[in-house]
C-alpha positions as CSV (number, residue, x, y, z in Angstrom):
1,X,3.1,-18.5,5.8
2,X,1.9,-15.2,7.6
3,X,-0.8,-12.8,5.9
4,X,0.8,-9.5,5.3
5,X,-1.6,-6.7,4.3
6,X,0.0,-3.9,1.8
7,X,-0.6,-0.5,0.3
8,X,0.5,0.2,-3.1
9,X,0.3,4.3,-4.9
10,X,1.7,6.1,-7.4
11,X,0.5,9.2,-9.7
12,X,3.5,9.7,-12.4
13,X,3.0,8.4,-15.3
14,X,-0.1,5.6,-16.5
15,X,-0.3,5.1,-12.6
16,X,-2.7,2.1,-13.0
17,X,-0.7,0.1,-15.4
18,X,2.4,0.9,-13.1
19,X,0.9,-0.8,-9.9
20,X,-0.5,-3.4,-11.9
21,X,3.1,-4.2,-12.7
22,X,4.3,-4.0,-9.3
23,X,1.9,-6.8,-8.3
24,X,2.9,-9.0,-11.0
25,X,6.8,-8.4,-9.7
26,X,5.9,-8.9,-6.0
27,X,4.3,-11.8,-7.0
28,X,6.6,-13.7,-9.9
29,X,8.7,-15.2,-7.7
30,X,6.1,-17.4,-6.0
31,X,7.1,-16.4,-2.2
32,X,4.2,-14.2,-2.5
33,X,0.9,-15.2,-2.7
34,X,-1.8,-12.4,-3.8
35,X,-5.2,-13.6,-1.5
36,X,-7.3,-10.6,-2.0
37,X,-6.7,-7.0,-4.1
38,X,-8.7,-4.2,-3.8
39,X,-10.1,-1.7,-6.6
40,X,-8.2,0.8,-7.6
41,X,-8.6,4.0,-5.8
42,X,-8.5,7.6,-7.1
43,X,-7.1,9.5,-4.5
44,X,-6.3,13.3,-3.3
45,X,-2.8,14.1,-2.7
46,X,-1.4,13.8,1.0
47,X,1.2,15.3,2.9
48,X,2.5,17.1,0.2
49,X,-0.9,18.8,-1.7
50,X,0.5,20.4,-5.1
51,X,0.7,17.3,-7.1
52,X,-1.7,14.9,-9.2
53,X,-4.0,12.7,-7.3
54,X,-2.6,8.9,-6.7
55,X,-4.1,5.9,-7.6
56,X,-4.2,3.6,-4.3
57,X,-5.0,-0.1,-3.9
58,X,-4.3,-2.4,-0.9
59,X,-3.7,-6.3,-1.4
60,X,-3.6,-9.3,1.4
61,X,-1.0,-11.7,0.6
62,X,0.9,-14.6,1.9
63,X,4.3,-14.8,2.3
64,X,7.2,-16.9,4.3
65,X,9.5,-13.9,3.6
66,X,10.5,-12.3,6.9
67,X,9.4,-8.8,7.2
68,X,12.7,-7.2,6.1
69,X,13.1,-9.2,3.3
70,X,9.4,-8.5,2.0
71,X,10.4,-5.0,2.8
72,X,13.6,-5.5,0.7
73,X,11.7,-7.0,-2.3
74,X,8.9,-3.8,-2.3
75,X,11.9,-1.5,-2.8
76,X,13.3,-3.4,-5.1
77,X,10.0,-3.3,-7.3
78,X,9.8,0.6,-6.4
79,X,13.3,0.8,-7.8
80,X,12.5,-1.4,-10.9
81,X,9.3,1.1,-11.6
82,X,11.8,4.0,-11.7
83,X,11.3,5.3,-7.8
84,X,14.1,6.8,-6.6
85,X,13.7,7.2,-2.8
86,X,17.1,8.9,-2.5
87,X,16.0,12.2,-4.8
88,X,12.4,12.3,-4.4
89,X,10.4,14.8,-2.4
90,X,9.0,13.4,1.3
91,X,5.2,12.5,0.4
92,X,5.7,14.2,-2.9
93,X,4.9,12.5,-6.5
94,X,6.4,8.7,-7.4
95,X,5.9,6.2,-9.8
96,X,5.5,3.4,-7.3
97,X,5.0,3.5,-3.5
98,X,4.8,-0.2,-2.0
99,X,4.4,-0.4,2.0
100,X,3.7,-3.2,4.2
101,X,0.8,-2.1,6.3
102,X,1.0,-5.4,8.3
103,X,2.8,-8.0,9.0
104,X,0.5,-10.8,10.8
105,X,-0.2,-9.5,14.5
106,X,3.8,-8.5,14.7
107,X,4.9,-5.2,16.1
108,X,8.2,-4.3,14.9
109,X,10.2,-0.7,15.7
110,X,13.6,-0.7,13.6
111,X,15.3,1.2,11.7
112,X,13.6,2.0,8.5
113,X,11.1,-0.9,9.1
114,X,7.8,0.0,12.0
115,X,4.9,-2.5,11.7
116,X,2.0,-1.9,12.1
117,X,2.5,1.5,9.5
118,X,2.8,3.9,11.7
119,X,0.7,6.6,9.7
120,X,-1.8,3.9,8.6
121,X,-4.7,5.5,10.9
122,X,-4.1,9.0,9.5
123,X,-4.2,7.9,6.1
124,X,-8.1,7.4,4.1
125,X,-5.9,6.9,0.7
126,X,-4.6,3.2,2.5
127,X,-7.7,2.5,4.9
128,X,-10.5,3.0,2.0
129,X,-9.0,-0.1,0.0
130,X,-7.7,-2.0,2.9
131,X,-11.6,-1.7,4.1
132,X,-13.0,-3.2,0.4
133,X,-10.8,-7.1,1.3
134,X,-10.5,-6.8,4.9
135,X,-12.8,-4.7,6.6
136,X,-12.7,-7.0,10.0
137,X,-8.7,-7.4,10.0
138,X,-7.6,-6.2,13.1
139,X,-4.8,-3.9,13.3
140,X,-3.3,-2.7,16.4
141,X,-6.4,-3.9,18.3
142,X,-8.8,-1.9,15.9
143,X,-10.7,-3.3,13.0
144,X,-10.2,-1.5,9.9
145,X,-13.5,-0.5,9.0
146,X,-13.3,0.9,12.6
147,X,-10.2,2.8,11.5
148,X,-12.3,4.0,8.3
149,X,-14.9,5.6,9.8
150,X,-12.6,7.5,11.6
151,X,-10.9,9.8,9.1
152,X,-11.9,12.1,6.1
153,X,-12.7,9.9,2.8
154,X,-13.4,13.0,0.7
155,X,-12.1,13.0,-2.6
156,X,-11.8,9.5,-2.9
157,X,-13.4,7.6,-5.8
158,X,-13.2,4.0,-6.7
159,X,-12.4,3.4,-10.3
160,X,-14.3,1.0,-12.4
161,X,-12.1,-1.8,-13.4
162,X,-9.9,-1.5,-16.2
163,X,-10.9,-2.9,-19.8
């Protein structure tokens, strides 16, 4: 089994309820193990700035699915929570966004697969939650709280859990 650390976002429709959802899919299957969640996160747009604010959350799992195919099986709960990557605007508003962050200590640079994330140092929306369950994980040789520290966290607000 090899920890894989990964983001999860969305802000159309009840955002919260959809991410819950796309943890219970990654998970049904047993292949994946859930070992830590985060909060939910309120979040300011990025990339693209006219839109709703997401709601964010990072989770540790466990998984002996190769990288690809636990990159297949986030699509294919993206697609199940009505993404559709082929229409949609770069960075711009989704029902579902599920990345892998990490992949153990791998570093991988295919096509439409690069592990660690390649933004994952830019971005407060993924570092903030990824800091709440693993604040010491190294990443790329940098400890994510490190990584935290480093960028803008304004506008971000952890939500209270959900009733």
């Amino acid at each position: 089994m090899t920890e894989a650390l990964l983001a999860l976002g969305g802000n159309v429709g009840n955002s919260r309820a959809i991410l819950d959802r796309a943890v219970t899919l990654l998970l049904e299957r047993g292949d994946i193990v859930l070992k830590a969640r985060s909060a939910d996160y309120l979040t300011p747009p990025w990339g693209f700035k006219y839109q709703a604010p997401f709601i964010n959350l990072a989770l540790v799992v466990e998984t002996a699915l190769s990288p690809r195919d636990l990159l297949t099986r986030c699509q294919a709960v993206e697609l199940q929570l009505g993404r559709d990557r082929a229409h949609e605007k770069r960075w711009g508003p989704r029902t579902a966004d599920v990345d892998i962050i990490a992949f153990g200590d791998l570093k991988i640079d295919e096509l439409g697969l690069t592990l660690p994330h390649p933004r994952l140092f830019e971005r407060a929306f993924v570092l903030r939650p990824l800091a709440e369950i693993a604040p010491d994980r190294l990443i790329d040789g940098k400890k994510v709280r490190d990584a935290l520290a480093e960028v803008d966290t304004a506008g971000i607000k952890r939500l209270p859990p959900q009733p």
